[in-house]
N, C-alpha and C positions, 0 to 999 in steps of 0.2 A: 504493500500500500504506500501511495508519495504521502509523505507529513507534509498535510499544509496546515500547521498550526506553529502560529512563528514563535522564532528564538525564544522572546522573552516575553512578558506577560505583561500587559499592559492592557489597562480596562479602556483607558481614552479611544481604543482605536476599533471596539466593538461594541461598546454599551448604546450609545444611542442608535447605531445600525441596528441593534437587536430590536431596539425596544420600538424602532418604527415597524421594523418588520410585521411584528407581534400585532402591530396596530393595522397594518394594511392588510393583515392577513384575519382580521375579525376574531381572533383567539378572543378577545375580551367583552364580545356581545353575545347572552346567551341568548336561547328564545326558546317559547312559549312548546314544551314536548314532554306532552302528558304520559310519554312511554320512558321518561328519561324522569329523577327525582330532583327535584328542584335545592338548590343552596342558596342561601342567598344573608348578606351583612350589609346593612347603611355603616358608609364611612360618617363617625362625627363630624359636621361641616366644621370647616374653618374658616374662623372669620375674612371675610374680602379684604382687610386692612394689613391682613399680616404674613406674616411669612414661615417658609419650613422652619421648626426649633428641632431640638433634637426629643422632647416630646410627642411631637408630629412624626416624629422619626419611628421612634419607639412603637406608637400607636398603630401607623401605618402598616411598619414591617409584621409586626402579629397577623394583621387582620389578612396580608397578601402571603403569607405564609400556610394562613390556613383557606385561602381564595384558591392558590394555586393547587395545594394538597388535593382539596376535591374535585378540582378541576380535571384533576388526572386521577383519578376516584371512578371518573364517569357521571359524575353530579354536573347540573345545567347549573352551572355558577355566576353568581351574579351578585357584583360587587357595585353598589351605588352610593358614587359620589355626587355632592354636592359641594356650594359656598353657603355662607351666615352673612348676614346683611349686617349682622352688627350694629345696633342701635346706636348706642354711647360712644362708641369706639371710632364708630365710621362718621357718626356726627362731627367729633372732636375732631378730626383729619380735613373733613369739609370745610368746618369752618376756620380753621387754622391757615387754608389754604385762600380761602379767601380773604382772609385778612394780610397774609403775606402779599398776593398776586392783588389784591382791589383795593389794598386799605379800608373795607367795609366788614359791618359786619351779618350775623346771620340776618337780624331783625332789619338792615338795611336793604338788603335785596327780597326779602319777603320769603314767605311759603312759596312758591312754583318757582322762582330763583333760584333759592335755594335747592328744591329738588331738583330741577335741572343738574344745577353743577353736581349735583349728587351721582346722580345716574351717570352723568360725564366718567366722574371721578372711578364710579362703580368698572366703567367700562376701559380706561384705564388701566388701570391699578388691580382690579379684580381677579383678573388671570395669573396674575406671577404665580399665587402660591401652587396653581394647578400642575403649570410646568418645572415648576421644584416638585411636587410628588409624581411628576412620570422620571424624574431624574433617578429616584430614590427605585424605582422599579415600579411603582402600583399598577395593577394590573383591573383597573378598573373597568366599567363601560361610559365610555368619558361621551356616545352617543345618548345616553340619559344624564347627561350632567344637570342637576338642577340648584337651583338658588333661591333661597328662602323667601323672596322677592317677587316670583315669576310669575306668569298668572296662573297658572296650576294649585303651586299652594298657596297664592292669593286668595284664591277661589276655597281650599280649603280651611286657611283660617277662619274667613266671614262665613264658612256654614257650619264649624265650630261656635264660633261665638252665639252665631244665633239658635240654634240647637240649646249652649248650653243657659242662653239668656230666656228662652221659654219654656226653659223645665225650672227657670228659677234658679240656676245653678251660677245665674253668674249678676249682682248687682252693681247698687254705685251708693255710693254711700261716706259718711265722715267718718275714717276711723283712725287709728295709729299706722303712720308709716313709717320706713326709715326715709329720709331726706339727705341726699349729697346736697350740700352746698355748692360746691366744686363744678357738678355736670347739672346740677339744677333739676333733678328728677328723682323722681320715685323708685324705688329697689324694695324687691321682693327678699325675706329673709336672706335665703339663697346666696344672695348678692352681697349679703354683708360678710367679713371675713373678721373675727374676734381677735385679738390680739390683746395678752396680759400686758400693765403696764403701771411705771409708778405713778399714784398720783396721794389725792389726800384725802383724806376725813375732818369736815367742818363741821362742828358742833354749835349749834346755834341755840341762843334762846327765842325761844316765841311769846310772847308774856299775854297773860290769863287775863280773858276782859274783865272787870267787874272784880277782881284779886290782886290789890296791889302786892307789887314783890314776887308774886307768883308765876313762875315759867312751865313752862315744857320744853325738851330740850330734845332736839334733831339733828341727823347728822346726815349730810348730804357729799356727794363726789363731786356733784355741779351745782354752785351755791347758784347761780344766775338763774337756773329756772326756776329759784322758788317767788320769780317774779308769777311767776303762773300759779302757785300754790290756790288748791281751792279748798283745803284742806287737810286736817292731821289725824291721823288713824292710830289705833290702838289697839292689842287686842284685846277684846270682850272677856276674858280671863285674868288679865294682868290688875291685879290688885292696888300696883300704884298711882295706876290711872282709873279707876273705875269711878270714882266721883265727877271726875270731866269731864267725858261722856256726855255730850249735849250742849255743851257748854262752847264758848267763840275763845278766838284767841285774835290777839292782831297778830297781822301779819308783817315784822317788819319792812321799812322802809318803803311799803306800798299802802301802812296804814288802812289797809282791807279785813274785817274781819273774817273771821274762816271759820268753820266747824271744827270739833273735836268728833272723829266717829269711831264707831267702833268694825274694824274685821278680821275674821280671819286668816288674813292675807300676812297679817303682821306677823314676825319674828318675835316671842318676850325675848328670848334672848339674846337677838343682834339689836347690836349698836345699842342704841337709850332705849328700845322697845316701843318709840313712838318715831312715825314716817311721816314726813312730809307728799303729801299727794297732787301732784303735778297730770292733768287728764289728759292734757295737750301734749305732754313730751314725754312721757314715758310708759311702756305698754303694759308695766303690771298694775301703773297707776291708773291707764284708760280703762282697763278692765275695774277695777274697784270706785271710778266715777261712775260708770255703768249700772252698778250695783246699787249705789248711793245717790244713785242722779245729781251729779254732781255740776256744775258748767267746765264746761273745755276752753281754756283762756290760753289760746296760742299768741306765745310773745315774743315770735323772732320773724325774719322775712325769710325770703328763699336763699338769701345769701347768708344764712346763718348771723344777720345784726339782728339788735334788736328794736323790735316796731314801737309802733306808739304807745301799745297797752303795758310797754314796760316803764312807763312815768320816765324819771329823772337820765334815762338808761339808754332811751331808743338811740339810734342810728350807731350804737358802739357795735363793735364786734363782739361775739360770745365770750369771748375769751378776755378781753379787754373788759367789755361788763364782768366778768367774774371776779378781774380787779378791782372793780371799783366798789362792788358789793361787798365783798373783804373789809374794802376801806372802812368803808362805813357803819358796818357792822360793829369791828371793831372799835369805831369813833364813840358810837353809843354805848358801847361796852356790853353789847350781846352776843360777838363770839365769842364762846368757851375756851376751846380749843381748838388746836388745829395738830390731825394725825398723819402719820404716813400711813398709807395703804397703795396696795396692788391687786386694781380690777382688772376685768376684761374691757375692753372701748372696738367699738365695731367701727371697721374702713368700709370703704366704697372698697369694691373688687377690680375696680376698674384706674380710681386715680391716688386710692389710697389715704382719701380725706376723712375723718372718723363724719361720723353719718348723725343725722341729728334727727332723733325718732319725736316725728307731731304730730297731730290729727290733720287728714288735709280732705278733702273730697275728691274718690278717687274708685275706681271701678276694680272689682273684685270676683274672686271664683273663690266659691262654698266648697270645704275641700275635704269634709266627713264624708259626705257620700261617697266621692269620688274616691279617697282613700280608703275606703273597706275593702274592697275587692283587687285592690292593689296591694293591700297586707296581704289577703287571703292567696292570691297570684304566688304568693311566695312561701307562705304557710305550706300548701299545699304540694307543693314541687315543679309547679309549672311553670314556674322562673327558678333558675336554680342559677346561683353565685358561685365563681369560681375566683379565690377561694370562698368559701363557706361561710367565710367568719364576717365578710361583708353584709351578707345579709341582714344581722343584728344593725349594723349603718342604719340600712334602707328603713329596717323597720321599726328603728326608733324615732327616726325622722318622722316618717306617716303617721305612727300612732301618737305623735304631738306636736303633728302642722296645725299652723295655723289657716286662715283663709287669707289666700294667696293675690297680692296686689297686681294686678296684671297692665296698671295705665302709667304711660310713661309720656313727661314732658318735654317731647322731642319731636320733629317734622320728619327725619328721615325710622321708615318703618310702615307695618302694617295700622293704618289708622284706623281706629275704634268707630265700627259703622254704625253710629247714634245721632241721630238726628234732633233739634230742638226746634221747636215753633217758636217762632220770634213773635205771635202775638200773646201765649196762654200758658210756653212753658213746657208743654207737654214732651216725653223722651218718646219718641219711636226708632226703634234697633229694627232695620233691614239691608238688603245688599246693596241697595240705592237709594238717593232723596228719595223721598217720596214727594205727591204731588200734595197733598192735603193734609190737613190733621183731622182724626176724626173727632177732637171731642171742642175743638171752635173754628173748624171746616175754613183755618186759614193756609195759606200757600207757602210762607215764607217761613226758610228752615235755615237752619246753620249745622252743620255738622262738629261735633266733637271735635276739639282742637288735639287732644293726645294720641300716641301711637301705643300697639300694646308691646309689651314687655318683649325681645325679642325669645325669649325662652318659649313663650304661647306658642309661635311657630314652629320653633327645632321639636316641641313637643309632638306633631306630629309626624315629625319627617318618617316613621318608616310606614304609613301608610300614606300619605300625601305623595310621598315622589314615587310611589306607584298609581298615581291618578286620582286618588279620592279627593271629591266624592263621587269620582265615576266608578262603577263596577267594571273595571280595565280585565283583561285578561291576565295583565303581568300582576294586577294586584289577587289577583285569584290563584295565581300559580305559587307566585313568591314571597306572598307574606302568611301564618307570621312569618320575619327571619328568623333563624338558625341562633347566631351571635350576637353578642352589641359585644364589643371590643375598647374600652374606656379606661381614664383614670381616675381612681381611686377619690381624686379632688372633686370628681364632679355628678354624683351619685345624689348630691341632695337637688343641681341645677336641672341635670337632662335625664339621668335613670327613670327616677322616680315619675317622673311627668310623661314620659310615654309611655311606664307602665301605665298608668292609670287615666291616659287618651287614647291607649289603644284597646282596654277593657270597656272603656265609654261608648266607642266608636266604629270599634273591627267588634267585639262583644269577644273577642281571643288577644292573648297574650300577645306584645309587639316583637317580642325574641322569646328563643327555649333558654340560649345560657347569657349569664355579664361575665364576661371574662375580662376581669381587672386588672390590671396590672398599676408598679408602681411608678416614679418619678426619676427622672435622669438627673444625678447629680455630678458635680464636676469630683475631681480626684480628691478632694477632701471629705467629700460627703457634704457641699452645702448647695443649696438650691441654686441652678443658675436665673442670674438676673442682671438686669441691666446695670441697678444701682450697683451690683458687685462688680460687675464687667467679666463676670467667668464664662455667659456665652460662649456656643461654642454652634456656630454655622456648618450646616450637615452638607450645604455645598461646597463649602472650601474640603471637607471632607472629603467627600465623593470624588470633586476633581484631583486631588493628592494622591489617595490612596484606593479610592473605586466605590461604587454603591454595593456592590459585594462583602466588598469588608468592611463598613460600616452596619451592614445589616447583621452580619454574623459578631462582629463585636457586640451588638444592641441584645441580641441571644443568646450569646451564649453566656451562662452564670445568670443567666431570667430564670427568676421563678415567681410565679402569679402573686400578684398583689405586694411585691415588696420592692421597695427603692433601688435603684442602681447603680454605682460611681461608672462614669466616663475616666477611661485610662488611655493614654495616648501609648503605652505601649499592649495593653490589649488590640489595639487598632492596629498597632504596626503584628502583630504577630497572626490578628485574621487574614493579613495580606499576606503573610508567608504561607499561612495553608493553602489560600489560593492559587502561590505559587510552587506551593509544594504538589502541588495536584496538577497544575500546569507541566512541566517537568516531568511527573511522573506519566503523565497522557504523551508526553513525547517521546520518554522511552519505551513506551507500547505500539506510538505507531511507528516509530522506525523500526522495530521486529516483527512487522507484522507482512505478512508478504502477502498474503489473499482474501479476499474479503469476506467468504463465507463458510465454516468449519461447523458440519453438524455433530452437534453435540454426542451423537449416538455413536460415531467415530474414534472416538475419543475416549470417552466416560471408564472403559475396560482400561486404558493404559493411564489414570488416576495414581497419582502418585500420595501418599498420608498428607503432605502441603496439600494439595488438590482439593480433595477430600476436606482437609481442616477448614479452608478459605471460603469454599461453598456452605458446610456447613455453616460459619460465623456470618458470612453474608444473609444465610437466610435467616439465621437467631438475630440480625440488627432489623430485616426488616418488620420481621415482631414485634419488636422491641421500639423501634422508632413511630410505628404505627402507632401502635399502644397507648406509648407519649406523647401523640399527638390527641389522641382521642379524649385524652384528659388534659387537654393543654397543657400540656409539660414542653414545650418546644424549644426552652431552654437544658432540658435534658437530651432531648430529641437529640439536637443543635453537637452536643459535647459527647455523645455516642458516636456518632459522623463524623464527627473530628478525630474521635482516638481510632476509628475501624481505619481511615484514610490513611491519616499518616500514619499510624503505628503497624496496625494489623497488615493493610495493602501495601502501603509503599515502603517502610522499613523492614518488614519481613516476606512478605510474600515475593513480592519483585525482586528481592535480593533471593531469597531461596530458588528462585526460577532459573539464577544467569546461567547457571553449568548447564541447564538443561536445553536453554534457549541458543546457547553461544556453542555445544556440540553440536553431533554429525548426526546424530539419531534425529531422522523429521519426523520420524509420530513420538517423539517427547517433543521437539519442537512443536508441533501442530497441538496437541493436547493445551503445551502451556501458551501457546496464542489464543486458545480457544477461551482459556479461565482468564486471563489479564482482561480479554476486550469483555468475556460476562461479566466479569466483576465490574469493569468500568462501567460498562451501560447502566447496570444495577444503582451505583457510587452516584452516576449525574443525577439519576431519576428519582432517587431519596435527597439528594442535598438540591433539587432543582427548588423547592419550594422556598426555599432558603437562601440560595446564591442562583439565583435567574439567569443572569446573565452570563458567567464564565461557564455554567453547565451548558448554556445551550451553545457558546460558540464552542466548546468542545465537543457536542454533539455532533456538530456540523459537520466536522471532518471523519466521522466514522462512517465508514463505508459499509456495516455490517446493520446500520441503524434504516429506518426510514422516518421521513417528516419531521417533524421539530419537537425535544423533548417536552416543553407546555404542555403538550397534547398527547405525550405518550400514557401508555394506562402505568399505575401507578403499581410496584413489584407485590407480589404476591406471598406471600408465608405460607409453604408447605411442608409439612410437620415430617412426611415422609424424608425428605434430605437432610434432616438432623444427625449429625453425624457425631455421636458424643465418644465414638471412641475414637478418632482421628483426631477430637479437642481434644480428648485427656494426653495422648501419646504427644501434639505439637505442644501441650503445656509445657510437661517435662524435657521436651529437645530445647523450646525455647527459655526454659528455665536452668538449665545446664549453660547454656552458650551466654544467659545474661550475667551468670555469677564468674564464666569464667574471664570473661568480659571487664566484671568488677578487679576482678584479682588482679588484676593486669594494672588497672588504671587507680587500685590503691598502692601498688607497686611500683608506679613510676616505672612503668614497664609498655612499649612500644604497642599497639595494636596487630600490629602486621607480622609482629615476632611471632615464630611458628613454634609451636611448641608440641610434645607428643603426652597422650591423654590414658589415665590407665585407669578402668572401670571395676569398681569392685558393686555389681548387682544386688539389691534385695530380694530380688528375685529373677528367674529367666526370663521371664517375658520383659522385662525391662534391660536387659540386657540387648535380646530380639531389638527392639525397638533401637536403641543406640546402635546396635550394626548396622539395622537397615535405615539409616539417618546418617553413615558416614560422612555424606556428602557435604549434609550441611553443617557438622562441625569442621569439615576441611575449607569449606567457604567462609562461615560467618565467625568462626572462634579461630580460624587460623590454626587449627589442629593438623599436625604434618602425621600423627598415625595416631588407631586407638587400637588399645589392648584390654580384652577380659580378663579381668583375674577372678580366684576362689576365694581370695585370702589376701591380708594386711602384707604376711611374710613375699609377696611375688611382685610389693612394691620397693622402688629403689628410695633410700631410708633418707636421702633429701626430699620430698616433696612437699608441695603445697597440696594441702587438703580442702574439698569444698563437698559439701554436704548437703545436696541434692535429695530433689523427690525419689524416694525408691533408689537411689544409689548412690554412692560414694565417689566421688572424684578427684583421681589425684596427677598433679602437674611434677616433673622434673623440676628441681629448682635450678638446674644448669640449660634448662632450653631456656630461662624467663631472664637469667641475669647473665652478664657479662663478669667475672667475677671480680678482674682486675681492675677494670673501668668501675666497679663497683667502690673496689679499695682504695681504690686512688679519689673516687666522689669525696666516702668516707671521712677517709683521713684529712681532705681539707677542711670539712664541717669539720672535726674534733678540730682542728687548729683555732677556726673559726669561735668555738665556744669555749676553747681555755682562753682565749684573748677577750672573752665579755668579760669570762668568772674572774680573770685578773682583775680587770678594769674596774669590776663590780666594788673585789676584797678590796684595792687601793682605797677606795673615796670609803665604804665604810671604817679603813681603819686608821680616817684620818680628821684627827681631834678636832679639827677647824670645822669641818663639815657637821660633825654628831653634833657639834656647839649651836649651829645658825642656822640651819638646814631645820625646818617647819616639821615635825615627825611626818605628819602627813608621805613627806618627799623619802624620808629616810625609812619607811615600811617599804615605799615601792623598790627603793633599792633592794631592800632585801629580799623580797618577792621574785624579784630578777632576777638574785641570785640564785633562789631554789628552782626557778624553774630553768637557767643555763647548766643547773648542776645536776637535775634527772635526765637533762636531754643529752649531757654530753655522756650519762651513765649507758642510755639507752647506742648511741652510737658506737660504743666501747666495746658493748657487748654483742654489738650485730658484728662489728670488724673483727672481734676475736671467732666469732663462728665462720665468718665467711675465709679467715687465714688460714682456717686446721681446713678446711676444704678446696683452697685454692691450690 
């Protein structure tokens, strides 16, 4: 056969020819074949704004790992990607952009301005990250690529909304939100990210109407919103408060009086046992205003200052008012004290500004209903987490969600389809203006100014980008999917929320398994980020070192659901396998001279290697299967690695050469026939895994047809097990590794031939090492071996090693030279009576033991004991090696 697989290996000069091929060749569009079982995984959109990270990396390669596996399974495979339109994200980049390029801002150019550049921008900018994950290899159907945006799941959001707006499930209403300052809109829990942090404990007094002298005394984290106090709570059990109870307090510095009430809610044993109750800014207190009908007195704007209803206070910023409350608090001499403490303060997710939770009016999804059957989904096994332990996540999240804020103060997004009568007020929710109202039959309507949360959308995506709410075919064929493929960060934002819109909506599950996985950290273990600068671009990657070995760095040492460090020499060592496999596919086709050898030809002239190599090939594909079936693909990943290079190319290929490089052509012919099965075997397990060098080495085998993507995937048949061929190459290979050691703890030459004397535990292992000659005269460099019965038949210098089932011993005159030994020797002894002098000098000299720190004067001594065993140890090898020289 001519090798046309060049010299050296180098990804630049076949990866994207592969990966257009793949594309013009349709490998990645499946279709609708009711005789063929359907797979199918939504890729997590990634936002339009951003770009591959090596989290996208991570995500990706899993998901096409296990795309391509079934693909060649014989499953109608079907990977759909999408983009996220990115609310917050993409807004912030718009209008950034037009403040740079117009000097204007959002509110200058207007609604349909702004969406213009929007869409501009979208169109743009939108594509990068797509052709960064064909770079990485995904094997997507980029012919359904959809966008959270499009009119499809346009269409699908608004018959969401209304569906769950006329069972009642979805209202509008004042209640606690969180508030970024920062992005100027409303965030769903989800969206917040907790973060412990120091701050303080102020102890205030509140003083008793109608009691001079008499206080209550409260301790707050944020003294400025007790500009909102509408009252102080207690609990109904607390005996030091039960006579106040009913009773007002003023409120300082707003000179408001306030209730004393009594709930539940309250701690006796945190803090003073009495809580300042803020309705507007805090959500345990909205809920106990609630209870107490309380008024809700929101006293800040949307930029986090404070408004008018904070008297002396307005237009300061929060933080700034929190100063001045201090001040004067203290002026009047009603702060107590002031503690250190460490809470938790929630950020935006997005800019990382701590979030300021108020009552605002704002549209909402009811989320008990929708949550039962989403617990149960998982209760019951019909979602099942991989790992397991995730599960407890998902399900303590649901079983104490709250109702979920889904309206956002932003232009770019799906806009909330609610219509208002501009003469009577009236809300009508439909897919269009409508022309009328019916309850004061006037004409003129405004629509909702807010867009909804972009989560509502991603919430559908695995049946939306199969067409719903059309009853499509591909949604009948291919949902549910198979996997959701995610991390572990975002099980409270997108898991959970298509579990429980695809039980609303499809009335079945949106995936069978979540297969989690964890976080890419850089080589310390700390998260990469921008503020750190540890980033680490998967396309300088790829172009360096190749999408291959990037993908098999990101796999191998994976294991489901837990974190990862990023190693630059991991990286460098997946490209030597690839080059190690490369190489070793060159030494098989320059030996291979014809391109077709039936197996049946052959199999009778199997040599124990033979025999051993097939059997381990077929125990790996069991065994890799297996691991994939349970998402182990980082196990997968590192079985393929040691079968490759250790089992194939360091032993077998070397165990072949005498056979291949003789004159006998049916040993020849036999071991052409095992190198190129094994190889076929080697691409078609590692192709899910390294795409690209598997299939340009595909290419050149003449013994193959069509491209490995598409080859069927190897088979485990239990019948080729060859466990006695394993046990007998254990022991050959076990023999040759110790003798191997002996050599190179010897300072002894590899290539030095030396002759081998066998004292058996039994005959059959004896059998076995004659008929193995070969390859101790190839791979241990053994020039003869001899059986013996007995200890007495060996020559009384040897090196002894202690093998399975037999004894083995070496000449010590084949391994040393003995003169060059003595001669070594003797200069080390020179070498170490000139420390042990130097040592005893400076110890036994008074100036040194005087000035010299003990510290310094132990380590001399230490020095000297350990130049004084090793010159003893040297003494004694030269005096053995003299009586036998």
């Amino acid at each position: 056969m001519i090798n046309n697989l060049s010299i050296t290996y180098d990804p630049k000069d076949f990866e994207d020819r592969i990966y257009h091929s793949w594309e013009e060749k349709g490998y990645f569009r499946p279709k609708v074949d009711p005789n063929k079982k359907p797979y199918s995984i939504v890729l997590p959109p990634p936002n339009i704004t951003g770009q591959l990270h090596m989290g996208h990396a991570l995500d990706h390669t899993l998901q096409d790992v296990l795309i391509r596996w079934k693909r060649m399974q014989g499953y109608e495979t079907l990977w759909q990607p999408g983009t996220d339109h990115a609310s917050i994200a993409t807004e912030v980049k718009v209008v950034e952009k037009i403040k740079e390029e117009e000097g204007l801002t959002k509110q200058d150019v207007g609604r349909e301005g702004f969406l213009q550049r929007a869409w501009k921008w979208k169109e743009e900018y939108g594509g990068r990250i797509v052709e960064q994950m064909k770079k990485l290899g995904d094997s997507c159907d980029w012919s359904r690529e959809r966008f959270t945006m499009d009119q499809v799941l346009n269409d699908a959001v608004i018959e969401v909304f209304l569906q769950l707006y006329n069972k009642g499930l979805i209202y509008r209403g004042n209640r606690i939100i969180n508030w970024c300052p920062e992005c100027k809109t409303s965030l769903s829990d989800a969206e917040v990210e907790h973060e412990d942090k120091n701050g303080f404990f102020w102890h205030i007094n509140y003083p008793v109407v109608g009691m001079e002298g008499k206080y209550v005394e409260i301790a707050t984290t944020r003294p400025e919103t007790m500009l909102g106090d509408t009252a102080v709570a207690v609990n109904p059990t607390d005996e030091r408060y039960k006579d106040l109870i009913g009773k007002t307090l003023m409120l300082p510095l707003m000179n408001r009086e306030i209730p004393v009430i009594a709930d539940d809610y309250v701690d006796s044993e945190f803090g003073t046992g009495a809580v300042k109750i803020t309705p507007a800014h805090d959500p345990n207190d909205f809920e106990v205003g609630l209870r107490h009908n309380l008024p809700q007195l929101v006293v800040m704007n949307d930029d986090a200052t404070i408004n008018e209803k904070g008297g002396k206070y307005a237009g300061l910023d929060r933080y700034a008012a929190r100063k001045e409350v201090v001040k004067d608090l203290e002026e009047l001499g009603l702060l107590v004290k002031v503690k250190d403490h460490t809470h938790s303060v929630g950020q935006c997710y997005r800019c990382n500004t701590v979030v300021e939770p108020l009552t605002s009016l704002q549209w909402f999804v009811k989320m008990e209903p929708l949550a039962k059957p989403a617990i149960e989904a998982v209760r019951n096994g019909e979602i099942k987490f991989v790992p397991e332990r995730f599960s407890k996540v998902y399900l303590h999240w649901l079983e104490n969600i709250r109702d979920w804020c889904i309206s956002r103060q932003l232009w770019w997004g799906h806009r909330i389809p609610a219509y208002y009568c501009q003469d009577c007020g009236e809300v009508i929710v439909s897919k269009e203006a409508p022309n009328s109202c019916k309850k004061c039959k006037g004409s003129s309507f405004k629509q909702d100014e807010d867009v909804l949360d972009t989560w509502f959308s991603s919430a559908l995506w695995p049946f939306s980008t199969l067409g719903w709410p059309k009853k499509t075919e591909e949604l009948e064929y291919f949902y549910p999917t198979d996997v959701l493929v995610t991390g572990y960060d975002i099980i409270f934002f997108w898991v959970v929320r298509m579990a429980f819109s695809g039980l609303e909506f499809m009335k079945e599950v949106p995936f069978k398994h979540v297969f989690m996985h964890g976080i890419v950290r850089d080589a310390e273990g700390r998260k990469m980020s921008k503020s750190l600068g540890n980033g680490i671009d998967p396309l300088e990657i790829i172009n360096q070192y190749g999408a291959d070995a990037l993908r098999f760095t990101l796999l191998t040492g994976n294991s489901p659901g837990n974190d990862m460090r990023f190693h630059v020499e991991k990286l460098e060592a997946s490209r030597n396998f690839a080059n190690k496999l490369w190489n070793a596919t060159r030494f098989v086709l320059m030996n291979l001279d014809v391109d077709n050898i039936d197996r049946a030809s052959v199999e009778a002239n199997f040599t124990t290697a033979d025999h051993w190599i097939m059997s381990r090939m077929n125990q790996l594909i069991k065994e890799v299967t297996e691991n994939m079936d349970r998402f182990e693909l980082g196990l997968a990943a590192q079985k393929l690695y040691d079968f490759i290079w250790s089992e194939y190319c360091d032993w077998y290929i070397e165990l072949t050469k005498p056979r291949l490089y003789g004159e006998n052509q049916e040993n020849r012919k036999t071991v052409q026939y095992t190198l190129t099965y094994i190889l076929e075997n080697i691409l078609k397990l590692l192709h899910p895994f390294m795409p690209f060098i598997t299939e340009e080495i595909w290419g050149t085998l003449a013994t193959v047809k069509g491209d490995v993507i598409v080859s069927p995937w190897p088979q485990y048949n239990e019948g080729e097990v060859n466990y006695k061929a394993e046990e007998e190459m254990n022991l050959i290979m076990g023999i040759i590794k110790s003798i191997r050691n002996v050599k190179a703890e010897m300072n002894v030459a590899p290539s030095r031939k030396a002759k081998m004397a066998v004292l058996p535990s039994k005959a059959e292992v004896g059998e076995i090492i004659e008929g193995a000659k070969q390859y101790f005269f190839t791979l241990a460099n053994i020039s003869e071996i001899q059986l013996v019965d007995s200890k007495e038949e060996i020559p009384a210098d040897s090196v002894s090693i202690v093998a399975e089932g037999a004894e083995i011993f070496l000449p010590l005159e084949d391994l040393i030279d003995f003169e060059k030994e003595i001669e070594r020797l003797e200069k080390e002894k020179q070498k170490l009576e000139g420390e042990i002098k130097r040592v005893v000098g400076k110890l036994s000299n008074e100036g040194f033991l005087k000035k010299a720190p003990e510290k310094l004067i132990e380590e001399e001594r230490e020095k000297q004991t350990k130049y004084q065993q090793m010159l003893d140890t040297v003494l004694e090898r030269l005096a053995s090696l003299k009586g036998k020289a």
